[in-house]
NURODO-168128 format. One record per residue (C-alpha): residue number from 1; x, y, z. Coordinates in nm, 2 decimals, padded with zeros to 4 digits, always signed. Layout:
BEGIN
+------+--------+--------+--------+
: vopa :     px :     py :     pz :
+------+--------+--------+--------+
:  NUM :      X :      Y :      Z :
...
+------+--------+--------+--------+
This chain:
BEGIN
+------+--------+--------+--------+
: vopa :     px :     py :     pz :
+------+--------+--------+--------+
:    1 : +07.59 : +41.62 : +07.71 :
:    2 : +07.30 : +41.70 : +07.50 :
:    3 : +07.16 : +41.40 : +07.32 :
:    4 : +06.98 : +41.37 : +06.94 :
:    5 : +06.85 : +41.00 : +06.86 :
:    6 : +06.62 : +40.99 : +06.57 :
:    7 : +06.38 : +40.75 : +06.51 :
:    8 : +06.31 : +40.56 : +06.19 :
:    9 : +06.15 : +40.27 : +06.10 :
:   10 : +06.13 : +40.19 : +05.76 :
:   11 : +05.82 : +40.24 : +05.51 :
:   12 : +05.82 : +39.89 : +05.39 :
:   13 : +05.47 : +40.06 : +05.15 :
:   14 : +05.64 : +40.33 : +05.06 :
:   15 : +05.94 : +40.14 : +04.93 :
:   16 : +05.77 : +39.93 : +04.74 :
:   17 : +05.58 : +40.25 : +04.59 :
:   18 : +05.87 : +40.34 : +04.46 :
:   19 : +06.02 : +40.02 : +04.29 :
:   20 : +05.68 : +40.01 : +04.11 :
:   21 : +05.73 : +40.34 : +04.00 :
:   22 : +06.06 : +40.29 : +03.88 :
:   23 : +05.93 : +39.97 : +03.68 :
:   24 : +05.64 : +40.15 : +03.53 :
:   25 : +05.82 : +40.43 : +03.41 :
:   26 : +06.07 : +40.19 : +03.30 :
:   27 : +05.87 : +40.03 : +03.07 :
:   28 : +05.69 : +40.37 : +02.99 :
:   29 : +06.03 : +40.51 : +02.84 :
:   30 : +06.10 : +40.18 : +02.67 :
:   31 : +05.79 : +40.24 : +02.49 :
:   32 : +05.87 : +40.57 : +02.34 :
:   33 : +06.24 : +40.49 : +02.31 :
:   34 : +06.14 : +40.43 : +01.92 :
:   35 : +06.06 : +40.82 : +01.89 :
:   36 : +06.43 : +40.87 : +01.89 :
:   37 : +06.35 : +41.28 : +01.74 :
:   38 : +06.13 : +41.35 : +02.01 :
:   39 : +06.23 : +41.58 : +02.27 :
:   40 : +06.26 : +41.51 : +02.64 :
:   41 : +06.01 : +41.71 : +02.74 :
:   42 : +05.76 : +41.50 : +02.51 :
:   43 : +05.95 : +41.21 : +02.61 :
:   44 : +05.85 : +41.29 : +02.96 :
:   45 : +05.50 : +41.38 : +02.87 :
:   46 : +05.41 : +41.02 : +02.70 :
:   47 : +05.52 : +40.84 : +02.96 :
:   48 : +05.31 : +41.04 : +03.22 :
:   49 : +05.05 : +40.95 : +03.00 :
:   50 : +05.06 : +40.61 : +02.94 :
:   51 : +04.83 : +40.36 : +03.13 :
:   52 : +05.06 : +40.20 : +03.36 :
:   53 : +05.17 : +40.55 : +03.51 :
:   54 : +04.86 : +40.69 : +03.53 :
:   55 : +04.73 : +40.39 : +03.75 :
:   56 : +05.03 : +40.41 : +03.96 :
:   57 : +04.91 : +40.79 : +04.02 :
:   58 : +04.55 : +40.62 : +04.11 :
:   59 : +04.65 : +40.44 : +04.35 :
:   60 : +04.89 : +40.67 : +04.51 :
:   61 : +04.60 : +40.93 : +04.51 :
:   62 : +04.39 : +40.67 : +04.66 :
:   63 : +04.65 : +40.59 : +04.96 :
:   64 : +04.67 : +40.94 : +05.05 :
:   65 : +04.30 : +40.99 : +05.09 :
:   66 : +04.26 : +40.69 : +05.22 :
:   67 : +04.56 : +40.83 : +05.52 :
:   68 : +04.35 : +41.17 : +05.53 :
:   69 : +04.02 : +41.02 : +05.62 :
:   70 : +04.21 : +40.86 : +05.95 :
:   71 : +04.43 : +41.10 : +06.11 :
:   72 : +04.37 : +40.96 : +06.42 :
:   73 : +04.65 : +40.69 : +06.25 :
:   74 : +04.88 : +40.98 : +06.16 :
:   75 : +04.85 : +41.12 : +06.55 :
:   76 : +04.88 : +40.81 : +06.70 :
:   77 : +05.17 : +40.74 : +06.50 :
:   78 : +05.35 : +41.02 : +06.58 :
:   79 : +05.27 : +41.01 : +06.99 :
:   80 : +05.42 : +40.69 : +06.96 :
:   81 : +05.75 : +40.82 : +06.78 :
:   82 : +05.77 : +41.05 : +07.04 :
:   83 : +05.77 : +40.85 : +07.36 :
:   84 : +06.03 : +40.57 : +07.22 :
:   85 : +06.27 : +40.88 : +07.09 :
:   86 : +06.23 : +41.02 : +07.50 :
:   87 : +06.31 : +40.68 : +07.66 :
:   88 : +06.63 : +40.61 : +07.39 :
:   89 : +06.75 : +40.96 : +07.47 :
:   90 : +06.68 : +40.91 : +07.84 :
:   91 : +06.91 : +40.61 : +07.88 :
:   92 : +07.18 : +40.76 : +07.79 :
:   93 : +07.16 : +41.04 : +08.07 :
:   94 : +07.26 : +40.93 : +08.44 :
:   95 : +07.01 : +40.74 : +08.60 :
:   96 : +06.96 : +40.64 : +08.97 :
:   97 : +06.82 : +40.38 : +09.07 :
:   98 : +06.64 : +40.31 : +09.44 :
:   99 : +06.54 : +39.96 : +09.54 :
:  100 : +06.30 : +39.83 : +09.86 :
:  101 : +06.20 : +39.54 : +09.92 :
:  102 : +05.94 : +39.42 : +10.22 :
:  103 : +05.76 : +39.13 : +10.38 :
:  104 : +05.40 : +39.15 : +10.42 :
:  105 : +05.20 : +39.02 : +10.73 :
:  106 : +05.15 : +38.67 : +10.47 :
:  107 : +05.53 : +38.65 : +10.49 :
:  108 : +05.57 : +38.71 : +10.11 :
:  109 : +05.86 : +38.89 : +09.99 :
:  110 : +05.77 : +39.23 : +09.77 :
:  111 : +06.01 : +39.39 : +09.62 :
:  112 : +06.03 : +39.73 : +09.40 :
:  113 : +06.25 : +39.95 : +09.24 :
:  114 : +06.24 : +40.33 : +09.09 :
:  115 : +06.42 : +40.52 : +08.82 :
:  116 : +06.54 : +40.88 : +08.83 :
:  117 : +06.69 : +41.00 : +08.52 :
:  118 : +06.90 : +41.33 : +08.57 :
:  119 : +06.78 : +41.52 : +08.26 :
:  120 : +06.51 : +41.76 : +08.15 :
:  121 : +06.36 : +41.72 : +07.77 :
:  122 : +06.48 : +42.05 : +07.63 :
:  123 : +06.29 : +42.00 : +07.27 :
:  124 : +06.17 : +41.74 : +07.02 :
:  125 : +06.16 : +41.79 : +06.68 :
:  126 : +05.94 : +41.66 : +06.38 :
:  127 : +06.21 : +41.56 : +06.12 :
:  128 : +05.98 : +41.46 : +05.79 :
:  129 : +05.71 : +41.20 : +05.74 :
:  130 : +05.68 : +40.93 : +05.54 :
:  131 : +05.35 : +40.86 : +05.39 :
:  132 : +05.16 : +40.56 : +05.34 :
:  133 : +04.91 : +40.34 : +05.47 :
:  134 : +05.11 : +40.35 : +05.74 :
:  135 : +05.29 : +40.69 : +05.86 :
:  136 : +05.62 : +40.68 : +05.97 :
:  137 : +05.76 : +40.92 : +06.21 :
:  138 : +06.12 : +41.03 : +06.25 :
:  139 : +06.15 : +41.21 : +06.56 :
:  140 : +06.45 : +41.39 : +06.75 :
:  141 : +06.46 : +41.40 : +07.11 :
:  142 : +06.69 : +41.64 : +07.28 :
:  143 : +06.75 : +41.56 : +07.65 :
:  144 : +06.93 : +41.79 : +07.86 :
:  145 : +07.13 : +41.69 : +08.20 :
:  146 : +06.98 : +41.92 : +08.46 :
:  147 : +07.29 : +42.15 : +08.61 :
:  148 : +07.48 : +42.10 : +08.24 :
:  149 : +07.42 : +42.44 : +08.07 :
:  150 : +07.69 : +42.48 : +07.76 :
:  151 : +07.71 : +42.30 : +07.47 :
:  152 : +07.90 : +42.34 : +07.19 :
:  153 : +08.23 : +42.48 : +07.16 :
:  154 : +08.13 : +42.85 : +07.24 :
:  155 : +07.96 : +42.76 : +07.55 :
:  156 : +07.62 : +42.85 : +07.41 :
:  157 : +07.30 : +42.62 : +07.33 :
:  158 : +07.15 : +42.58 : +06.97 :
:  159 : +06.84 : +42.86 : +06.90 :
:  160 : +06.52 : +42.69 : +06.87 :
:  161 : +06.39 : +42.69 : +06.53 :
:  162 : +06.13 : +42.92 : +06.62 :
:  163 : +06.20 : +43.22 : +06.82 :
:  164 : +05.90 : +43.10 : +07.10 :
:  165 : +05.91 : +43.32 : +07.43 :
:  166 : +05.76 : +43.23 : +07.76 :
:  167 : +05.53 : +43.47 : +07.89 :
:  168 : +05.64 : +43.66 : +08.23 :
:  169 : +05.40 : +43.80 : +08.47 :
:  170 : +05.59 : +44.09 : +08.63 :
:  171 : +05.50 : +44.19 : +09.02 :
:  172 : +05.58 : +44.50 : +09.25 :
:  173 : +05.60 : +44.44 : +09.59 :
:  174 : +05.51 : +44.73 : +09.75 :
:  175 : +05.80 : +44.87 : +09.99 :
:  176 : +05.73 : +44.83 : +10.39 :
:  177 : +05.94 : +45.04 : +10.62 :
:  178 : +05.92 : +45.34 : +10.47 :
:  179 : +05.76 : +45.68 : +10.55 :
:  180 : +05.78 : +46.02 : +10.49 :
:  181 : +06.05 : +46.16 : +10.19 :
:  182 : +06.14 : +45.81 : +10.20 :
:  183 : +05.81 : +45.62 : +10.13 :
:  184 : +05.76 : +45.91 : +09.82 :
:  185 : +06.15 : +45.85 : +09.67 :
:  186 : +06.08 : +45.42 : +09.70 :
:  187 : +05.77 : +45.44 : +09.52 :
:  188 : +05.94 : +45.67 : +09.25 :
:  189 : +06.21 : +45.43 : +09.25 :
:  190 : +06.03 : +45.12 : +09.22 :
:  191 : +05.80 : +45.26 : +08.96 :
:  192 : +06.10 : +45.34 : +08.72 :
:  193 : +06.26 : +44.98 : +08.79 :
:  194 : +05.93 : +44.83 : +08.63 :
:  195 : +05.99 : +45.08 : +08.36 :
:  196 : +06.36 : +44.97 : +08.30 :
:  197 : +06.28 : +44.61 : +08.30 :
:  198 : +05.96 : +44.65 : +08.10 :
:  199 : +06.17 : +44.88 : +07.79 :
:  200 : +06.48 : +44.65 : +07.83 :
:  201 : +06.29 : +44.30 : +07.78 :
:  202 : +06.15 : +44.41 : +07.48 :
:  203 : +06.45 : +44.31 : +07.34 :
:  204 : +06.46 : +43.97 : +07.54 :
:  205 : +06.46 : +43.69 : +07.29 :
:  206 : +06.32 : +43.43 : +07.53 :
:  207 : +06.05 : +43.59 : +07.73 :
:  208 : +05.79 : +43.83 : +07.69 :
:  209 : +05.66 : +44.06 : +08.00 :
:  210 : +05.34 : +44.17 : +08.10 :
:  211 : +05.25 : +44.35 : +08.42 :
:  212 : +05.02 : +44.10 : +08.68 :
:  213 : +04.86 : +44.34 : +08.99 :
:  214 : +04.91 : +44.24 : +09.32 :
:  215 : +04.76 : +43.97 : +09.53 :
:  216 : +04.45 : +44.00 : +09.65 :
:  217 : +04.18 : +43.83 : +09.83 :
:  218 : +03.99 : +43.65 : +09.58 :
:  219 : +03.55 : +43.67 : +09.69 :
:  220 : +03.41 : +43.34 : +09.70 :
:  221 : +03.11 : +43.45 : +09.49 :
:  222 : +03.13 : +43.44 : +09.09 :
:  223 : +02.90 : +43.73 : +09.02 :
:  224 : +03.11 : +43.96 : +09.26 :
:  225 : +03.45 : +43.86 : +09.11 :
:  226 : +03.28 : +43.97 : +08.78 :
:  227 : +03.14 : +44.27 : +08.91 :
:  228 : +03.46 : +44.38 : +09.11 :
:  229 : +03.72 : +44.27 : +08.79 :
:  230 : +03.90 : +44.00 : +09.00 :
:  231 : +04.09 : +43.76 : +08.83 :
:  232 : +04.23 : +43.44 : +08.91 :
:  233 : +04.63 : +43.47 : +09.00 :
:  234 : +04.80 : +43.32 : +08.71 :
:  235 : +05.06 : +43.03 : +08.76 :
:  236 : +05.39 : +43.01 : +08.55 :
:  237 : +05.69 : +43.23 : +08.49 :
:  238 : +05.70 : +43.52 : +08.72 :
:  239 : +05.95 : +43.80 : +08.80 :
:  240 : +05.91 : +43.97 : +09.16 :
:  241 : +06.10 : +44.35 : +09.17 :
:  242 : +06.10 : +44.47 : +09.53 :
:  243 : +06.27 : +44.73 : +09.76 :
:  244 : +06.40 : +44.68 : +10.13 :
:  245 : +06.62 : +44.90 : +10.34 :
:  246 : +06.82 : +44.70 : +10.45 :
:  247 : +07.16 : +44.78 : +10.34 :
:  248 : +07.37 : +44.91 : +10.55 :
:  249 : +07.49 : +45.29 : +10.54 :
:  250 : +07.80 : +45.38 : +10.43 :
:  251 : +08.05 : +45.52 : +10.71 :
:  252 : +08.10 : +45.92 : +10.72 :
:  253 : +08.45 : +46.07 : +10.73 :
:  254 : +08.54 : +46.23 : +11.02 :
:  255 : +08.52 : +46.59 : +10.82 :
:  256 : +08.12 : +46.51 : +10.72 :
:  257 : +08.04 : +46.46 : +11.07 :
:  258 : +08.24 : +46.78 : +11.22 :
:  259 : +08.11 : +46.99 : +10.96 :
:  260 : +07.77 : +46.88 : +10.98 :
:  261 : +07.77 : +46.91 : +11.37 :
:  262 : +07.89 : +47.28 : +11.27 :
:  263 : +07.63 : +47.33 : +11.06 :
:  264 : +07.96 : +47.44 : +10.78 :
:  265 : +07.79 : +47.22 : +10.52 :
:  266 : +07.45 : +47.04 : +10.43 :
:  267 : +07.49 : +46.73 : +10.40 :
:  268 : +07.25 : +46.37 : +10.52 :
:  269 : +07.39 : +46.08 : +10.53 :
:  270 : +07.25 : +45.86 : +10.20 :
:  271 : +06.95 : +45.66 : +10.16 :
:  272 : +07.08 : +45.30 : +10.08 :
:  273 : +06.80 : +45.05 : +09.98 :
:  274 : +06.82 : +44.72 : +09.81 :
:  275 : +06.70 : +44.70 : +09.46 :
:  276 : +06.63 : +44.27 : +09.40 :
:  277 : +06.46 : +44.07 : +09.13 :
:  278 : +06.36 : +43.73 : +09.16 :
:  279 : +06.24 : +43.51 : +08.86 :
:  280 : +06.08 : +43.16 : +08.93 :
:  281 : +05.78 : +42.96 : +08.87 :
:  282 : +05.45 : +42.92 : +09.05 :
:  283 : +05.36 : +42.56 : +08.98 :
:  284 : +04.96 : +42.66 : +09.07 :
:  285 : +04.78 : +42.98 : +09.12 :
:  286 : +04.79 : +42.88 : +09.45 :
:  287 : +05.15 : +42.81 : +09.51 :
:  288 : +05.46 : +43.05 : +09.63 :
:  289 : +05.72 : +43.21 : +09.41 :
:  290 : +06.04 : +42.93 : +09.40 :
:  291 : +06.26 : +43.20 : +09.26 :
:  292 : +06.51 : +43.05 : +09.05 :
:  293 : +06.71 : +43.36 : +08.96 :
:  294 : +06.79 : +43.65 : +09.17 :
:  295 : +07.00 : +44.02 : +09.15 :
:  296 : +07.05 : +44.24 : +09.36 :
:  297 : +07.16 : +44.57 : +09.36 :
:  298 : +07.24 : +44.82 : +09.64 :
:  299 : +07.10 : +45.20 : +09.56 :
:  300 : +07.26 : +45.54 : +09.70 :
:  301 : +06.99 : +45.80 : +09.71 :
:  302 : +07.10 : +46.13 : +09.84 :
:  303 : +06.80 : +46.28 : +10.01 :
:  304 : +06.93 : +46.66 : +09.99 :
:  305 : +06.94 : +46.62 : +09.61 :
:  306 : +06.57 : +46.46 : +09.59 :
:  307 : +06.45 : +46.74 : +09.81 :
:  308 : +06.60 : +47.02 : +09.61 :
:  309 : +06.51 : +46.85 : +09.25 :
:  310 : +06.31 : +46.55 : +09.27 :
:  311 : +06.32 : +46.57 : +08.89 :
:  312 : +06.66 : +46.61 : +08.81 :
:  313 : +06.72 : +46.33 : +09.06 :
:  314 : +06.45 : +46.10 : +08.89 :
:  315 : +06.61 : +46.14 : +08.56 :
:  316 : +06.97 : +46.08 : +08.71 :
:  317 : +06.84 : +45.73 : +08.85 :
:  318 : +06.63 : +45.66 : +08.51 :
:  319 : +06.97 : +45.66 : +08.36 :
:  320 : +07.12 : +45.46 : +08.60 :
:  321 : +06.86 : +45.16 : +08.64 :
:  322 : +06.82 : +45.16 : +08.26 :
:  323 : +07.16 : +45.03 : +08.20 :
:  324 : +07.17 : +44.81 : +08.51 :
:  325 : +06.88 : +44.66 : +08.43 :
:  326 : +06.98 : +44.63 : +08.06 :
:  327 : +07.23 : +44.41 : +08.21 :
:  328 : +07.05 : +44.22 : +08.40 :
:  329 : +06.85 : +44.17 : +08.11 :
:  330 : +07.17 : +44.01 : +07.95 :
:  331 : +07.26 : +43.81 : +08.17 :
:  332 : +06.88 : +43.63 : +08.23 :
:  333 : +06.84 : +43.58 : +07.86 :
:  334 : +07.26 : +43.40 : +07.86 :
:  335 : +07.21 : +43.19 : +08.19 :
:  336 : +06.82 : +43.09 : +08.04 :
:  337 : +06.94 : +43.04 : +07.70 :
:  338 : +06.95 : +42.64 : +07.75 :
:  339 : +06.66 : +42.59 : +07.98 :
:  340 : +06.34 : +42.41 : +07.82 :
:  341 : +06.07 : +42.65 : +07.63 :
:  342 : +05.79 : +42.51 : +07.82 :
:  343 : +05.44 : +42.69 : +07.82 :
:  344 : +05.20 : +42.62 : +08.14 :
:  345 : +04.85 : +42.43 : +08.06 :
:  346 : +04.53 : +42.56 : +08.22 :
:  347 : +04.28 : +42.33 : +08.19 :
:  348 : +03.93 : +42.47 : +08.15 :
:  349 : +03.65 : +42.23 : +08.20 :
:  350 : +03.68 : +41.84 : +08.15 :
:  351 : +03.84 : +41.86 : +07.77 :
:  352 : +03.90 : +42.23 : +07.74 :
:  353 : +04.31 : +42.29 : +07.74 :
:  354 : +04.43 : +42.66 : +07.71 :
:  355 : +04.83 : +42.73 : +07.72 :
:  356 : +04.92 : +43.07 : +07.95 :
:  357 : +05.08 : +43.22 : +07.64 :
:  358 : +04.97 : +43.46 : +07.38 :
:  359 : +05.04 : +43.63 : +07.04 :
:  360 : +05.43 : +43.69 : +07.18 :
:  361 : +05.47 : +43.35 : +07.26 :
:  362 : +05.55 : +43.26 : +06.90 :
:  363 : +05.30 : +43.00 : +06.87 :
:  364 : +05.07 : +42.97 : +06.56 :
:  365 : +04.73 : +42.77 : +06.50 :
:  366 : +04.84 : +42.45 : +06.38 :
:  367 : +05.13 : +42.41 : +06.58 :
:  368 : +05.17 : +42.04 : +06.77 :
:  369 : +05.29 : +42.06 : +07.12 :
:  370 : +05.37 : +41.77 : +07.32 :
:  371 : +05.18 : +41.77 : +07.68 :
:  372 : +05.37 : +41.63 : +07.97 :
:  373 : +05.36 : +41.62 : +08.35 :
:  374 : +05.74 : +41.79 : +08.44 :
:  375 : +05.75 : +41.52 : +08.72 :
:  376 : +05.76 : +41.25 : +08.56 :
:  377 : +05.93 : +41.35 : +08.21 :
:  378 : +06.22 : +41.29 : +08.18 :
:  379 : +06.30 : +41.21 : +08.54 :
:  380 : +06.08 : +40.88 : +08.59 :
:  381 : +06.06 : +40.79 : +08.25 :
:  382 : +06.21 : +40.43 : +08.28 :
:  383 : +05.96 : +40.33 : +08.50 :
:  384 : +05.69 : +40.07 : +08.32 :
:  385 : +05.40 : +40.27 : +08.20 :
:  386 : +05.51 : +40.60 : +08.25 :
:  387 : +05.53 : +40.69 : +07.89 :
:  388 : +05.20 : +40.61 : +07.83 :
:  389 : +05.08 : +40.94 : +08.03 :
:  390 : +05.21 : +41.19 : +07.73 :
:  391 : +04.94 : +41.34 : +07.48 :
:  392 : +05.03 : +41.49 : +07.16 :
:  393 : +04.77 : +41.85 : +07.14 :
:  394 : +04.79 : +42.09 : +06.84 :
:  395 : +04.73 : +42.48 : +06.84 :
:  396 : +04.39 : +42.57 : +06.74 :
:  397 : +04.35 : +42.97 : +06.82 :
:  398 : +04.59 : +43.21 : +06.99 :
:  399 : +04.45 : +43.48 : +07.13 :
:  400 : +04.62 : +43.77 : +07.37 :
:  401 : +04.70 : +43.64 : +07.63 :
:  402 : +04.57 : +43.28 : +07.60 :
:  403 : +04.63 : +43.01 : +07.30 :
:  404 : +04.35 : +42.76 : +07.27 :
:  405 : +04.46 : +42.38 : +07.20 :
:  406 : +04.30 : +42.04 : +07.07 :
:  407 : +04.43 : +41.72 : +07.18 :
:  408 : +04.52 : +41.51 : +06.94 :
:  409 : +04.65 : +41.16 : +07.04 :
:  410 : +04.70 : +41.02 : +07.41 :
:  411 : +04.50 : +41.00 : +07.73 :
:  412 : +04.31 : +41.25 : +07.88 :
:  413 : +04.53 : +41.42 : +08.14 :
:  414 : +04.50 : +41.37 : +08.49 :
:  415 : +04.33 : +41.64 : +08.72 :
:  416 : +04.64 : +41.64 : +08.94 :
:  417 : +05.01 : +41.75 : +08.82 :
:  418 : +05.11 : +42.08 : +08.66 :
:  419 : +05.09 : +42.03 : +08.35 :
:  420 : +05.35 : +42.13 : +08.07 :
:  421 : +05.32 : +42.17 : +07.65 :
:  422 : +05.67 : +42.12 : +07.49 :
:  423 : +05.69 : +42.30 : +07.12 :
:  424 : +05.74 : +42.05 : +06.85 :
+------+--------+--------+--------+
């Protein structure tokens, strides 16, 4: 079940802060007590006014300045906050745990062990901060068991409190296997799936779409992939709409078949293709498509009807696929709603971090993220050390299609690992 632990420890500085303030305005009021016809409000001013308060403000103004000339504190503070309110929330998920043990060539005995926690971090949340010349964190850590979807009553998960939405790169495959009035009616039809699912995810309140053109082969030279407009394939959410004939057709009554053969009626036996969209991630640029969500659907096209109106019979199936696919929409936006908003890190350069997300993504400059390697948080998490690998970035620019970050707090991430940033 989902888990919230908060963390807290207490602001021993700021405490005191506050019995001194108590005692000085104390004594301030006691001092103007006498003034027994004066109102509150001049009441209140006097005491504002009086020495002891205003060197109480001082040194409060002091501390704070003090705090903002070493933020490095602050981020540190906070990293920290974050990594302690994982591991509580990670013990309390199922955890397996594998042992070895061998002897070496010396005869000594060596023995190991590993930790797998079976959960996935699905957000952490900033709940205040307490200032002082030490900050003090409270953190929430949410930590999802990976195959439990529902919670609550209603079997639905808690909106994030920012609507963010993962960017989706959206793919045609091109059909194979057709030709003739069939190769002209699949490219029709694939061309007003993407239109469907394009209109209908506009509405999507977890992801965002854009279209990504097909693989191909990247030149080895800079200056020609500049010249030619080739980009680099982009790693992260991607959705794969593609068109195969390979349903089976649908068995003809005896009449069809007679009257056909008697040339009494025209009639051809129907077109049925297999409409499919899969949704997964590539891990790297490099990497295949793990789809992680698939639907299919079988289509009927009469071809007498295409070849005596191919528009009437376009518009027929635009009405068709728009509310299939509005469904489909649906139902990828319930089965999603509890999976982890995670945006994919491109790393540009030695220090230079980018996130694959843009101005849809819900992200504004300032926002913290928390950077993590998905194979090793939360799933290894209990193993000594591994905490230590998360970093604590903030947004600096968001731009199209690409939202530029600054790390804050943490080491600098390895070069190998597919990096994650968590919203804070």
């Amino acid at each position: 079940m989902l888990t919230a632990v908060n963390i807290s420890r207490p602001a021993q500085l700021g405490f005191a802060w506050r019995r001194i303030s108590a005692a000085v305005l104390t004594a301030a009021l006691a001092s103007t007590a006498g003034a027994q016809s004066a109102r509150p409000a001049d009441l209140a001013a006097r005491a504002l006014a009086s020495a002891p308060v205003q060197a109480l403000l001082s040194a409060q103004a002091q501390s704070a300045k003090a705090t903002q000339k070493n933020p490095q504190k602050e981020y540190d503070a906070q990293l920290a906050a974050i990594r302690q309110a994982i591991l509580d929330a990670t013990v309390d998920r199922p955890t397996r745990v594998i042992s070895s043990a061998w002897v070496d060539d010396k005869g000594a005995l060596h023995e190991s062990a590993h930790f797998h926690s079976e959960g996935q971090v699905r957000g952490v949340r900033v709940l205040s901060y307490v200032q002082g010349d030490e900050p003090v964190t409270q953190v929430s850590a949410e930590v999802l068991p990976w195959g439990w979807k529902p919670v609550g009553a209603d079997q639905s998960c808690k909106a994030p409190p920012r609507p963010w939405r993962l960017p989706l790169g959206v793919q045609v495959v091109m059909p194979e296997g057709f030709n003739g009035p069939q190769l002209f009616a699949s490219q029709s039809l694939l061309d007003l799936a993407q239109q469907a699912w394009g209109q209908n995810m506009q509405v999507s309140q977890r992801w965002r779409t854009h279209s990504v053109a097909q693989a191909a082969p990247q030149s080895d030279n800079a200056y020609m992939r500049a010249l030619t407009g080739q980009t680099e394939e982009r790693s992260g959410w991607m959705a794969e709409i593609s068109l195969q004939p390979h349903a089976p057709a649908v068995e003809r009554s005896w009449t069809e078949r007679v009257g056909q053969r008697l040339n009494l009626i025209e009639s051809a036996p129907p077109w049925r293709w297999t409409l499919s969209v899969r949704l997964g991630q590539k891990l790297s640029p490099t990497s295949r498509l793990v789809p992680q969500w698939q639907i299919e659907q079988i289509v009927s096209v009469d071809p007498i009807a295409l070849s005596h109106n191919p528009t009437a019979w376009a518009q027929r199936m635009q009405g068709l696929l728009q509310e299939r696919i509005r469904q489909w929409v649906a139902q990828l936006d319930k089965q999603t709603e509890c999976e982890p908003v995670q945006f994919h890190v491109r790393r540009q350069g030695a220090s230079s971090l980018e996130l694959q997300a843009g101005f849809d993504s819900g992200l504004r400059p300032g926002d913290r993220v928390l950077l993590m390697d998905p194979a090793h948080v939360p799933a290894r998490m209990l193993e000594p050390g591994l905490a230590q690998h998360l970093a604590l970035a903030q947004v600096v620019k968001v731009g199209p299609h690409r939202t530029e970050l600054q790390q804050l707090a943490g080491p600098a991430l390895a070069p190998q690992g597919a990096w994650m940033a968590l919203p804070l």
